[in-house]
N, C-alpha and C positions, 0 to 999 in steps of 0.2 A: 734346241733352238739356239740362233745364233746369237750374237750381240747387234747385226742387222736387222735380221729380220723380228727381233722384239721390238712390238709397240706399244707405246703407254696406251692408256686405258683413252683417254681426252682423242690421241690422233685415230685410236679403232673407232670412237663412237662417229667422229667427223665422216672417214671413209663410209661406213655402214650409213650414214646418212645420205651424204655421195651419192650411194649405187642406188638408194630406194629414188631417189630422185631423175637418176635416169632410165630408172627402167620404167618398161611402156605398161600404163595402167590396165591391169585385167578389168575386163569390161562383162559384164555378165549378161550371156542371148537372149535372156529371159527376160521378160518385165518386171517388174517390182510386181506385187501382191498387194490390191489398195485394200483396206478394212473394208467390212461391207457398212459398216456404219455412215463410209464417206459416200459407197454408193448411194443410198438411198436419198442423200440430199441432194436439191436440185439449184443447178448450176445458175446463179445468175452474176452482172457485173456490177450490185449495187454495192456500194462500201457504206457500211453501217455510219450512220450517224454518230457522233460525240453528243453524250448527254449535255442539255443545255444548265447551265450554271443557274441553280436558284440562286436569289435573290431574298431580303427581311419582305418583299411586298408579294412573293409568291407565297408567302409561309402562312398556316391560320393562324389563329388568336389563339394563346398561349392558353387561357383560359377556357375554353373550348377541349382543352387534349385528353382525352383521358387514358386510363389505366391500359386502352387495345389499341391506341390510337398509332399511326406510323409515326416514328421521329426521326426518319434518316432523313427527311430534307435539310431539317437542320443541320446536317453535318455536312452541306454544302460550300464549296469553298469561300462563294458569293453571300453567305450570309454572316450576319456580324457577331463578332464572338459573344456579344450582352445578350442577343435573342437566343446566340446555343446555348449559352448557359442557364439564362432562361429556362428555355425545354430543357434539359439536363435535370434543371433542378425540379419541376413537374415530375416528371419521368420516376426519379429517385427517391419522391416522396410516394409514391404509389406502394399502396400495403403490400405488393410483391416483392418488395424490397426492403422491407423495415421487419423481415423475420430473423430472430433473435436466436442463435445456436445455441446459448446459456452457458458459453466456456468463456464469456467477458468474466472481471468479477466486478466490472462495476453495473452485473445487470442486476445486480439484486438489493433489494433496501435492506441496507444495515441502520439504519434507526429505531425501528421496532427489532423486541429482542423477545422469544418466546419463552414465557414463565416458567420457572422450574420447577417450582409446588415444592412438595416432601423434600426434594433433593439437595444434599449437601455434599460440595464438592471439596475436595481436600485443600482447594486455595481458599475457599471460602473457609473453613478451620480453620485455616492457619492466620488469616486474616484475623475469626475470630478471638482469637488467642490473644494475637499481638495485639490490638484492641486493650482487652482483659489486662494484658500484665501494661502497657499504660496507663490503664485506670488505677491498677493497684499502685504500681509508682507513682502518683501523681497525688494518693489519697498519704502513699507513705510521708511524699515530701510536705506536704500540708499538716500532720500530724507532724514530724519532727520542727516545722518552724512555728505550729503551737507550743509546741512543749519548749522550744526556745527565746520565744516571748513569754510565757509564764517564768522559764525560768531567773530571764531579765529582772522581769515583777518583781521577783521575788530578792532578790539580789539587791534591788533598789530599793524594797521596803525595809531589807535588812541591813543598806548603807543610812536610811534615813533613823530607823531605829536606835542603830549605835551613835548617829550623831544626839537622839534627842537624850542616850544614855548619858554623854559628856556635857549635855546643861545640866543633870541630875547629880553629876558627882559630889553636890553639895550635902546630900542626902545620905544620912549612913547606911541606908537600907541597899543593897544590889536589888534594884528589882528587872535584874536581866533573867536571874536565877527561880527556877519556879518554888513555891512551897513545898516543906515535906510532907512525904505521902506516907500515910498510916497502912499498914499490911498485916494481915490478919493472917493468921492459920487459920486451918479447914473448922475450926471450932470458933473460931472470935474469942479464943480465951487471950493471947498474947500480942497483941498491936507493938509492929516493932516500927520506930522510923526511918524510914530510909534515907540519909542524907546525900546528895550530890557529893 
């Protein structure tokens, strides 16, 4: 091919378009083939009607509708959206509609909770436990803040004591000091005294 006679893609599709456009339409001798469906129907010139536009004053009483009842008039364009909604809402509340598949999870009552009897579960252990070693902590800290007020007490009877020793100092006697104690051997032949 030469550098003439190549044509871009754009100027062949144009030409090819071109030639379909003049050439003479092949016309086929034959007649078309009609369905027999078409034949059986019989030929008339009436042109079907447009369904006429209900109206809220065509419609029944909402009250009235039930579960079989037709509700496409309502879906007419003539009627007003409060009366479709209306029917809609009839419609919808019909027990054909209110069946429950059970894959919500808010269809089930979780308020009631079924009793476990004998059974103890390992949170509930461990609960139990931790429970326990509160109590025991709480029984310890109570015991050591007894044993820390008595030991106050005691502290305080023992600052009042030594003070009532120094109005006493007048006295030769120490009576801070206890008496001595007499100690026997396993016989009571020899009582010795023990002195501080």
């Amino acid at each position: 091919m030469s550098a003439d006679t190549k044509e871009s893609g754009l100027s062949r599709w144009a030409r090819r378009k071109q030639e379909a456009r003049e050439a003479p339409a092949v016309v086929s001798e034959m007649p078309a083939a009609e369905p027999e469906s078409m034949l059986d129907l019989p030929l008339t010139d009436e042109i079907p009607e447009e369904p006429v536009a209900l109206t809220d004053a065509d419609m029944p009483d909402i009250g009235t509708l039930g579960e079989d009842s037709d509700f496409t008039g309502f879906m007419s364009p003539g009627v007003s959206d409060e009366l479709r909604n209306l029917a809609l809402r009839k419609l919808f509340h019909a027990p054909v509609f209110n069946i429950r598949d059970g894959l919500d999870e808010y269809d089930e009552d979780y308020t009631s909770f079924e009793k476990l009897g004998d059974i103890v579960t390992c949170d509930m252990k461990h609960q139990i436990e931790v429970q326990e070693r509160k109590r025991r902590e709480a029984l310890e800290l109570e015991e050591e803040a007894r044993a820390e007020a008595e030991l106050e007490d005691i502290e305080d009877m023992d600052d009042e004591d030594a003070v009532e020793v120094d109005d006493g100092a007048a006295d030769d006697v120490d009576q801070s000091r206890p008496a001595p104690l007499a100690v026997a051997d396993d016989n009571n032949n020899n009582p010795d005294l023990i002195n501080d």
